[in-house]
N, C-alpha and C positions, 0 to 999 in steps of 0.2 A: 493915448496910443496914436501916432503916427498912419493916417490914412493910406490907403493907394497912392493916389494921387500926388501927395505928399512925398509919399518915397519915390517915384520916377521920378518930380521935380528933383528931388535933391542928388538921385541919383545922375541924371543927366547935367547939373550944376558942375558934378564932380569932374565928369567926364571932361565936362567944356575944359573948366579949369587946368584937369591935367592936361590936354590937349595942348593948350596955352602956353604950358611950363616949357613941355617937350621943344614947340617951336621956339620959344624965346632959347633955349638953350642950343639948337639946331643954328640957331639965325649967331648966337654967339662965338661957337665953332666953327662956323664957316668965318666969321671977319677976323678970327684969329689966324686963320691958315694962310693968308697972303702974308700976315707979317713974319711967320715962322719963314715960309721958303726965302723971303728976304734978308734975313736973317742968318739963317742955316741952322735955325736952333729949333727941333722939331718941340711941340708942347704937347702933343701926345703921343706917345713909342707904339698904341695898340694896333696893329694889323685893322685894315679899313672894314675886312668883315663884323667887325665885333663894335661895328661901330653904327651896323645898321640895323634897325627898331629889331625888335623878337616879334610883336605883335602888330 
């Protein structure tokens, strides 16, 4: 069985991790959108609301 201790590390692991994802995918969106308006070729159609965290 998995201690206390134990589970808040890994919980907190997870967290980082997700955390990690979001940025790396925040940070990929953004250096896409100078080349869309260059462009004129939007790469995401969504309304900018639905584009910001829920959480």
């Amino acid at each position: 069985m998995i201690s206390n201790s134990e589970m808040i590390r890994i919980r907190r692991q997870m967290q980082r991790r997700i955390r990690d994802v979001v940025a790396e995918r925040r940070r990929a969106r953004q250096m896409e959108a100078p080349v869309a308006d260059l462009t004129g070729d939007p790469t995401d159609t969504r309304p900018e609301s639905s584009l910001a965290p829920t959480a």
